[in-house]
C-alpha positions as CSV (number, residue, x, y, z in Angstrom):
1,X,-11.5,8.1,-29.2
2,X,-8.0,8.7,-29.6
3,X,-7.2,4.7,-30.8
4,X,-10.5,5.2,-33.1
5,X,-9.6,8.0,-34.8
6,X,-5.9,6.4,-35.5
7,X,-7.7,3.5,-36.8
8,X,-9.8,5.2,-39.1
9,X,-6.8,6.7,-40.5
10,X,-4.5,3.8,-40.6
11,X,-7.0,0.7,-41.6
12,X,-4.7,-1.8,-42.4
13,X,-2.4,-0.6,-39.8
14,X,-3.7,-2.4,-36.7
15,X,-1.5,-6.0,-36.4
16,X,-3.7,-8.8,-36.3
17,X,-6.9,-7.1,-36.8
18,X,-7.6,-8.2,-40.1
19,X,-7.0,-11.1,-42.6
20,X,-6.3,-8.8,-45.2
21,X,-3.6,-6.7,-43.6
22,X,-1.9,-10.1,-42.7
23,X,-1.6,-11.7,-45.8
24,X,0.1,-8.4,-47.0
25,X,2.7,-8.5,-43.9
26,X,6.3,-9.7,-44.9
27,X,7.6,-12.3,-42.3
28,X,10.0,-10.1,-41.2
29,X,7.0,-8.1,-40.5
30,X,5.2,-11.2,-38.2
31,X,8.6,-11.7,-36.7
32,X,8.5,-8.2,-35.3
33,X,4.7,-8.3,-34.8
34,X,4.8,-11.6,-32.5
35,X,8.7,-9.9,-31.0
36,X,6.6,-6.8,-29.6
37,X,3.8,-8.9,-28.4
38,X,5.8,-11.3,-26.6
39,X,7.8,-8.4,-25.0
40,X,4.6,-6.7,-23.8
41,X,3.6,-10.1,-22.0
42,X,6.7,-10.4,-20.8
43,X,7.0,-7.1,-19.0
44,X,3.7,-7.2,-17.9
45,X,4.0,-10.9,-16.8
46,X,7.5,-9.9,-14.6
47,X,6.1,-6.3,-13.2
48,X,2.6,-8.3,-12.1
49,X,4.7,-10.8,-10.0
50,X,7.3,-8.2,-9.0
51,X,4.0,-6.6,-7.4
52,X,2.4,-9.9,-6.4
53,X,5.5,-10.6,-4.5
54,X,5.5,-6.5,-2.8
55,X,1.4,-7.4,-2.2
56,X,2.3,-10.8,-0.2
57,X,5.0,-8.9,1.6
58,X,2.4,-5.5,2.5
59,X,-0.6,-7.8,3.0
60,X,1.4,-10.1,5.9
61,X,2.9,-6.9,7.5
62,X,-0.7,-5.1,7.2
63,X,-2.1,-8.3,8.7
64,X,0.4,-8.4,11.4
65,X,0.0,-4.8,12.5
66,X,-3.8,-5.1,12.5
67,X,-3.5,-9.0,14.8
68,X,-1.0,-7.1,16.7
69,X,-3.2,-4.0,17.6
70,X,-6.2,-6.1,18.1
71,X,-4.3,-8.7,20.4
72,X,-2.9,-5.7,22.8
73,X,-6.2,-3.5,22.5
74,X,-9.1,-5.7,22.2
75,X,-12.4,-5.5,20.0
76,X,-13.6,-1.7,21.3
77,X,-10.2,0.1,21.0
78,X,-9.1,-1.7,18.0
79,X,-12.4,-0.2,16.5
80,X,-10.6,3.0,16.7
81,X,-7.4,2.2,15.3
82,X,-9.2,0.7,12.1
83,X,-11.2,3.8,12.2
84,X,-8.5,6.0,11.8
85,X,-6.9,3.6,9.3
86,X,-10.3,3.8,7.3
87,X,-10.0,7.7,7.1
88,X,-6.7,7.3,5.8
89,X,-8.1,5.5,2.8
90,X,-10.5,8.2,2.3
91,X,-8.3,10.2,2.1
92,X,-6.4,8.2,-0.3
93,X,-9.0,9.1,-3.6
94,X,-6.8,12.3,-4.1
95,X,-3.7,9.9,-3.1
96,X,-4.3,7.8,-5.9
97,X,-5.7,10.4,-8.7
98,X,-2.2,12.0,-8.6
99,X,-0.7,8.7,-8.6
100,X,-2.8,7.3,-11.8
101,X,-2.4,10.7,-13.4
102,X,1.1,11.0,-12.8
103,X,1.7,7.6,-13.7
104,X,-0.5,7.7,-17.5
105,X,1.3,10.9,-18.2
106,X,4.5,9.8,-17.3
107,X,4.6,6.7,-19.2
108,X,2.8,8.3,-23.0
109,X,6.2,10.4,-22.9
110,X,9.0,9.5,-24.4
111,X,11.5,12.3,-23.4
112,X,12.6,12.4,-20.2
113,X,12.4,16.1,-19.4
114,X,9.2,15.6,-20.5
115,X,8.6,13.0,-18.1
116,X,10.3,14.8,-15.3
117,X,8.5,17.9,-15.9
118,X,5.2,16.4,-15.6
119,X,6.4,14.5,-12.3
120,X,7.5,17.9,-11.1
121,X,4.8,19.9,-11.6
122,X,2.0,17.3,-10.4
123,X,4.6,16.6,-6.9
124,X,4.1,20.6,-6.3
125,X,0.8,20.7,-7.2
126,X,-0.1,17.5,-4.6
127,X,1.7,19.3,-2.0
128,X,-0.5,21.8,-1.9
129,X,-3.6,19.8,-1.5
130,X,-2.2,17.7,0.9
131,X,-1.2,20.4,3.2
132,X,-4.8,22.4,3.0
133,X,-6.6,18.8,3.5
134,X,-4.4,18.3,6.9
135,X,-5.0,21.3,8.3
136,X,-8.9,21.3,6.9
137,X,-9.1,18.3,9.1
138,X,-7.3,19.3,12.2
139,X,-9.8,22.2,12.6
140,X,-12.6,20.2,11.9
141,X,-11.0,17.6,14.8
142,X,-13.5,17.7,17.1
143,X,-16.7,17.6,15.8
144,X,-15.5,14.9,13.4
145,X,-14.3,13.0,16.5
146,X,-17.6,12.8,18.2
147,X,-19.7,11.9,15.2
148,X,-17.5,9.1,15.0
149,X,-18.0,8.6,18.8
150,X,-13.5,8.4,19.0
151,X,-12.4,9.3,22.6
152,X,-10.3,12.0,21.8
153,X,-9.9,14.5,19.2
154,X,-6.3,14.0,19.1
155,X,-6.5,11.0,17.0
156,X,-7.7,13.3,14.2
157,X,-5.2,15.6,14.7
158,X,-2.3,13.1,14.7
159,X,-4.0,11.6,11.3
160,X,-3.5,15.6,9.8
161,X,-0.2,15.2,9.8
162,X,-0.3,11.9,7.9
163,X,-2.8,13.5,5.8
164,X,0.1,16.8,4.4
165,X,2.4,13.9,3.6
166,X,-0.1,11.2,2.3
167,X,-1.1,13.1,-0.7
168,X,2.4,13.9,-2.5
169,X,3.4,10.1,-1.4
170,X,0.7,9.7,-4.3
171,X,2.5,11.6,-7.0
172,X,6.2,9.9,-5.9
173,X,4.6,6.7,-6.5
174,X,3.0,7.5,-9.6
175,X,6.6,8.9,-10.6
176,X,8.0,5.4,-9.9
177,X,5.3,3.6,-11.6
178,X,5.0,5.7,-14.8
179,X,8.7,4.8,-15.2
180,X,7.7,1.0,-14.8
181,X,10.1,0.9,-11.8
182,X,8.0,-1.6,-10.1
183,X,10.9,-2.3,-7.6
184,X,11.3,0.3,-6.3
185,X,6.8,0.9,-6.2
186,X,6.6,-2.3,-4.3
187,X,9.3,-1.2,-2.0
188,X,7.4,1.9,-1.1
189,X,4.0,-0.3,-0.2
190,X,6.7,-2.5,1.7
191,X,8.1,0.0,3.9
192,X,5.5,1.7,4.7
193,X,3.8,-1.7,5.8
194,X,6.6,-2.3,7.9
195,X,7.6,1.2,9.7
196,X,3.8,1.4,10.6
197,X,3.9,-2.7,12.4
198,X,6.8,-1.8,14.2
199,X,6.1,1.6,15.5
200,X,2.6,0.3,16.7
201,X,3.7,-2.2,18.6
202,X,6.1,-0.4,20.2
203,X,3.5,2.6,20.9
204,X,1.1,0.3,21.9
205,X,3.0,-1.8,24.4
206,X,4.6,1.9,25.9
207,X,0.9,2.4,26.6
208,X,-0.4,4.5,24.3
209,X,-2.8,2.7,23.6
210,X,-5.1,3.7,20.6
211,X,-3.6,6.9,19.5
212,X,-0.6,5.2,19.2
213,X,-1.7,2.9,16.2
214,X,-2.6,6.3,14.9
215,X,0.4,7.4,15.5
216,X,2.5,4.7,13.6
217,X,0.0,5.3,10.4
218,X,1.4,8.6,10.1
219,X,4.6,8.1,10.7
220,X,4.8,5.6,8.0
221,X,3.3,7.7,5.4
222,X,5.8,10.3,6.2
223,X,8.5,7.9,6.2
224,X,7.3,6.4,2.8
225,X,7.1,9.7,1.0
226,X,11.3,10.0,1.5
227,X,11.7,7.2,-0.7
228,X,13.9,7.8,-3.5
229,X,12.5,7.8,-7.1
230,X,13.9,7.0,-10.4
231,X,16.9,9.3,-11.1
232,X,15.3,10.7,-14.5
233,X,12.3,12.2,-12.5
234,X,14.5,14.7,-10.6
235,X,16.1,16.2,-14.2
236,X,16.2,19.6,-13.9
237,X,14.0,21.0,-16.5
238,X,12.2,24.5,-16.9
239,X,9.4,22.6,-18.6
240,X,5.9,23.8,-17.3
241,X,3.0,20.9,-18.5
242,X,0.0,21.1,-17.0
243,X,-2.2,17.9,-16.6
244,X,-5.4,17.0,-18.9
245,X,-7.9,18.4,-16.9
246,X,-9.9,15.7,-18.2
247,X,-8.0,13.0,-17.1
248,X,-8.0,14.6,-13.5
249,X,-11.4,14.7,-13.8
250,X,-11.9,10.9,-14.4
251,X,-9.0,10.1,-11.9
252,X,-10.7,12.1,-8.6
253,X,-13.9,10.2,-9.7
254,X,-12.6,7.1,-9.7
255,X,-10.7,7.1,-6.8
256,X,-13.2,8.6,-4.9
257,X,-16.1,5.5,-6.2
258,X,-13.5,3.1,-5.0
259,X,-12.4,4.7,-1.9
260,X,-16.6,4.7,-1.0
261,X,-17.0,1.6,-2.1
262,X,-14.0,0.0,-0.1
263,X,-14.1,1.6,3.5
264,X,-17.8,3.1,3.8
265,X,-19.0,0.2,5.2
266,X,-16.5,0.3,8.5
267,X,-17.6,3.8,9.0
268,X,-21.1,3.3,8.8
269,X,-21.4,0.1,10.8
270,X,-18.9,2.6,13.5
271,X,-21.9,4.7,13.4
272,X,-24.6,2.4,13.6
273,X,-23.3,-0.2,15.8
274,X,-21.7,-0.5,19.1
275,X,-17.8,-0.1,19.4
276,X,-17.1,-3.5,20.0
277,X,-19.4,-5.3,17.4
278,X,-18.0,-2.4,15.0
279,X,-14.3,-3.7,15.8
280,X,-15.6,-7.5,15.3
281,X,-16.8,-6.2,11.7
282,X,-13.5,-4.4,11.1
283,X,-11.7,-7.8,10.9
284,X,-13.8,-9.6,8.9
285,X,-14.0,-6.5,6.3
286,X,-10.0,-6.1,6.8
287,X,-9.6,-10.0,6.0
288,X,-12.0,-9.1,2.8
289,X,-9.5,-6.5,1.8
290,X,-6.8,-8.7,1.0
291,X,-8.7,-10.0,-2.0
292,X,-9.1,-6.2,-3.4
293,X,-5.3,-5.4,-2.2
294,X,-3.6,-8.2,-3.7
295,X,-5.8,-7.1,-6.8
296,X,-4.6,-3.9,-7.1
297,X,-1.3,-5.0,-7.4
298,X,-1.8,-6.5,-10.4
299,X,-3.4,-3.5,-12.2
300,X,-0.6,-1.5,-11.2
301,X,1.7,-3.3,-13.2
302,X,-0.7,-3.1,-16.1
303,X,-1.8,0.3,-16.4
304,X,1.5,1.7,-17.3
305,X,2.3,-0.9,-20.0
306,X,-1.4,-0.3,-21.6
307,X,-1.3,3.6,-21.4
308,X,2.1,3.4,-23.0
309,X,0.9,0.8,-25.8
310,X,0.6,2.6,-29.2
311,X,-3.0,3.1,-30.4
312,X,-3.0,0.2,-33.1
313,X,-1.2,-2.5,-31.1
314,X,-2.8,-5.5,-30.0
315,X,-3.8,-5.1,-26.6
316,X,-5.5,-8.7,-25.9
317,X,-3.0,-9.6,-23.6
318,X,-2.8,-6.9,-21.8
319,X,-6.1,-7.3,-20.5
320,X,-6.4,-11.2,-20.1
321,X,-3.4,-11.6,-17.9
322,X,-4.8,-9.8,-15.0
323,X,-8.2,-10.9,-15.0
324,X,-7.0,-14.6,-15.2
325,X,-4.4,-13.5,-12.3
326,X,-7.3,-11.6,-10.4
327,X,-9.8,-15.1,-10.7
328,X,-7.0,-16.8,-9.1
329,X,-6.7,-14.7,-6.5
330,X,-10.1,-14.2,-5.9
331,X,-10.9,-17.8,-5.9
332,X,-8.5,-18.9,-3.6
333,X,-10.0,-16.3,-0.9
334,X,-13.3,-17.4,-1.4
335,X,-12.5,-21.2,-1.0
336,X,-10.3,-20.8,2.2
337,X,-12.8,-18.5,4.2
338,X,-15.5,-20.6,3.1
339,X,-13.9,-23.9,4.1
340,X,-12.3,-22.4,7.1
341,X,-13.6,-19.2,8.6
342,X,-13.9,-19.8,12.1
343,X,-10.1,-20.9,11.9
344,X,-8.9,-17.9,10.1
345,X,-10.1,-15.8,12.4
346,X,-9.1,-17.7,15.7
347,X,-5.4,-18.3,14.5
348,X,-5.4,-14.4,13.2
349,X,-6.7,-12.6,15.6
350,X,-7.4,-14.8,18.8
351,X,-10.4,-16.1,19.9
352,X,-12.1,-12.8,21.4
353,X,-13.0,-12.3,17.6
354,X,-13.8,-15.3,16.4
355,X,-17.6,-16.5,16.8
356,X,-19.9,-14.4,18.0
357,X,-21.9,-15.8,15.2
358,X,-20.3,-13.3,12.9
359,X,-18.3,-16.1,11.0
360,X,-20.3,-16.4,8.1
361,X,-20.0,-13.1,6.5
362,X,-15.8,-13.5,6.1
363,X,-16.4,-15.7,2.8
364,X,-19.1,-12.7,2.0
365,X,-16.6,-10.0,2.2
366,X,-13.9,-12.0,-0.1
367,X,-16.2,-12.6,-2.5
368,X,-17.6,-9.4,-2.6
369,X,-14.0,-7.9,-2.6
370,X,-13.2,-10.3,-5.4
371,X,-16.2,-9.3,-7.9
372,X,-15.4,-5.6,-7.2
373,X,-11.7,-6.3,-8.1
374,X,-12.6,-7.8,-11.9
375,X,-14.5,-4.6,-12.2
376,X,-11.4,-2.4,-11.0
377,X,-9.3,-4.4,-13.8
378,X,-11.6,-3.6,-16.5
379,X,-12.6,0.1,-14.9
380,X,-8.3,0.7,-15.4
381,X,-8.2,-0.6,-18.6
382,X,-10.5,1.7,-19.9
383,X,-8.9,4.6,-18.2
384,X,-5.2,3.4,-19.3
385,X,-6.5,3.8,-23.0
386,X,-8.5,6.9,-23.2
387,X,-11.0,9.1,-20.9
388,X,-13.7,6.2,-19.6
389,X,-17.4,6.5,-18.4
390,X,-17.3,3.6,-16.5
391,X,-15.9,5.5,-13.6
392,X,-19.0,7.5,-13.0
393,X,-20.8,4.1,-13.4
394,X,-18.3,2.9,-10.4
395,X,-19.6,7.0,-8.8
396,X,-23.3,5.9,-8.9
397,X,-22.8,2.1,-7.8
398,X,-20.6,3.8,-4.5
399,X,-23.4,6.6,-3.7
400,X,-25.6,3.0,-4.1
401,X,-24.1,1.4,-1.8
402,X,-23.8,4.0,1.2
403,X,-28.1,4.5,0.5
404,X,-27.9,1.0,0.4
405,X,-26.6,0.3,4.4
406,X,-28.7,3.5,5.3
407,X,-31.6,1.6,4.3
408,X,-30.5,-2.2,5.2
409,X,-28.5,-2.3,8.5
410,X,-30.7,-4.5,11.2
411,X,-27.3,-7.3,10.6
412,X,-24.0,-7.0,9.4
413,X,-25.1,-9.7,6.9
414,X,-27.9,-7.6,5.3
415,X,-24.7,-5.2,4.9
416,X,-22.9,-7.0,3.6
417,X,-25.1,-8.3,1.2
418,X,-25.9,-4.9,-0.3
419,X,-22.5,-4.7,-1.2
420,X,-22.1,-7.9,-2.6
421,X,-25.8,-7.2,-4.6
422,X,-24.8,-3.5,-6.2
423,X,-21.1,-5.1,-6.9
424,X,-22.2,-7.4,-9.1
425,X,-24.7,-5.0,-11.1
426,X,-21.6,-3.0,-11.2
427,X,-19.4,-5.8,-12.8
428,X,-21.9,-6.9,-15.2
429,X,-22.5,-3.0,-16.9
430,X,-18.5,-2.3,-16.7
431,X,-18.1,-5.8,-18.9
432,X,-21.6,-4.8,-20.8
433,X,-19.7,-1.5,-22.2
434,X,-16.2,-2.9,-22.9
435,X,-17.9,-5.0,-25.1
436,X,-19.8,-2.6,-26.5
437,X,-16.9,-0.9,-27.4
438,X,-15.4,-3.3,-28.8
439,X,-17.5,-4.1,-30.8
440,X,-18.7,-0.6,-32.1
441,X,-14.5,-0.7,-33.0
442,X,-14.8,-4.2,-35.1
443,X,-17.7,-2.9,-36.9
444,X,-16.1,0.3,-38.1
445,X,-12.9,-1.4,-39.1
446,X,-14.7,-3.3,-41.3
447,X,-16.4,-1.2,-42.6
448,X,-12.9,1.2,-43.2
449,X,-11.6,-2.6,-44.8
């Protein structure tokens, strides 16, 4: 309500918004008008492809670790591995609230002790969780372990310790992506991509087997969280500013619909299946992911530059460029697994997991993954510019979906379906309220004009 208010205020204030407040506008005015908005398309244009470029680079290293754990493991074992890795996204809702929070509240401040002191305070803060949550989980190791019928409870254990680190990783990268150092945010996806490849294979082909693809995911976080981050985040400053507790709020909910919504499907087919169907599934839902990985890239480098915009500046752009990016993306997906699913999955990740008549769903999962990502774009939009509903929209469509594969699970293309059914409800009342709001906005200006 913030951007409402300041329009009520300020009327004519909002460039571009109406014909009267033009014609008033000097050109020197325009010049600066059309300067600021060709600036914001331009950083958002260059940080989208600075990430597009990190999400090639950690989608063909993620792809390589998972055809390399799979080749040396086989369907049943690798079922564990992208087990544990499905955990670790879990995990990863209070991962990425401190990120997005860090990274909203970091980029609305201008001063940078202000900006370090909110980094500062959410980093201690996320240490804290993260260390109760690993050691929460190691107790709770071996009953967890045989619900989710895993050999040992080691492989819990070992995922703790990735746990402690995983959560304050969140509030570094938020640091980095607050600050619009996109670089060095890319280069934290990138490295942790490729310490985890390398460390599995060599694990792996020691003879590890499983629980050292567990392993190598917890190395790699911990490696990943010793990252440097901008300079200006580590100014010493006695500055003590607690978060919104509102925008925590909507952050944990969020991330917690989207973690539900992206990796409760592995888990419950792990349950409801046998380990070596569940492991065939795991790769076509992994190949799905790319879409909604690839996607999130993009809205990283646009929810700085929108929570930063000032409340009356034209914002069109800011929006348009990633869903048009997104469509792309999405598109492209769709039309290669459809045209050549059987392929992808033979050249990927050898021929023990293609077939099986399982082919089908891989076009399924990308296009599922690709309507859930245009509702992630609009969902962080929202949340960029003020405290937004929709994420307890995204809440109810998640808790949908899990009832969902309880109720429909006799194929893995009834579950799939239910995802691809309740995602596009979810896309379609998301778009329903932004234009809502939009146009609840438009009405009052006029009305103000």
């Amino acid at each position: 309500m913030a951007e409402l208010t300041w329009l009520l205020k300020n009327p004519m204030s909002a460039s571009g918004t109406m014909a009267t407040s033009t014609s008033n506008q000097s050109w020197r005015e325009k010049v600066a008008i059309f300067r600021s908005q060709r600036s914001t398309q331009s950083r958002l244009l260059d940080g989208s492809l600075i990430m597009l470029v990190g999400s090639a680079l950690v989608s063909i290293l993620n792809f390589a670790y998972n055809v390399a754990v799979a080749r040396l493991l086989g369907p049943a074992e690798f079922g564990h591995a992208a087990l544990a890795i499905t955990l670790l996204m879990l995990v990863s809702a209070i991962t990425l609230s401190f990120q997005l929070v860090c990274a909203k509240l970091v980029a609305r401040n201008d001063a940078v002790e202000t900006k370090a002191a909110v980094y500062q305070t959410l980093l201690r803060r996320s240490w804290r969780i993260g260390l109760a949550l690993g050691a929460l989980l190691a107790i709770a190791a071996a009953p967890i372990a045989r619900y989710l019928n895993l050999p040992s409870p080691w492989m819990i254990i070992v995922l703790a310790v990735g746990f402690a680190f995983y959560v304050p990783v969140g509030a570094r990268r938020g640091g980095m992506q607050g600050m619009c150092s996109f670089r060095r945010l890319a280069g934290s996806y990138i490295t942790e991509a490729l310490l985890k490849f390398i460390a599995a294979v060599l694990l792996v082909e020691f003879g590890v087997g499983a629980l050292g693809a567990i392993i190598a995911i917890s190395l790699s976080v911990i490696c990943a969280y010793f990252l440097p981050v901008p300079a200006e985040l580590n100014t010493h400053t006695s500055l003590q500013l607690p978060a919104s507790a509102g925008e925590a709020v909507q952050a944990i909910v969020f991330f917690v619909g989207q973690v539900i919504i992206s990796n409760c499907d592995i888990v419950l087919v792990k349950h409801f299946f046998s380990a070596e169907i569940a492991g065939l599934y795991a790769t076509r839902a992994l190949v799905g992911r790319l879409v909604y990985f690839a996607s999130w890239m993009v809205v990283s480098a646009m929810f700085p530059i929108s929570a930063g915009a000032k409340p009356g500046e034209r914002s069109k752009s800011i929006l348009a460029v990633p869903i048009a990016l997104v469509v792309t993306i999405s598109g492209g997906f769709v039309a290669l697994f459809t045209a050549f699913p059987h392929l992808v999955l033979r050249s990927v990740f050898g021929a023990s997991f293609a077939g099986s008549g399982m082919d089908g769903i891989l076009p399924l999962c990308a296009a599922m993954a690709g309507v859930y990502s245009l509702s992630v774009v609009l969902i962080t939009y929202e949340m960029s510019r003020r405290i937004a509903n929709t994420a307890w929209v995204q809440m109810a469509a998640a808790l949908a979906i899990v009832a969902g594969i309880f109720l429909f699970h006799s194929t893995l293309t009834q579950v799939v379906l239910v995802q691809l059914v309740i995602m596009t409800a979810l896309l379609a009342v998301v778009a329903l309220a932004l234009l809502a709001r939009h146009a609840r906005l438009h009405s009052v200006l006029q009305e103000a004009a």
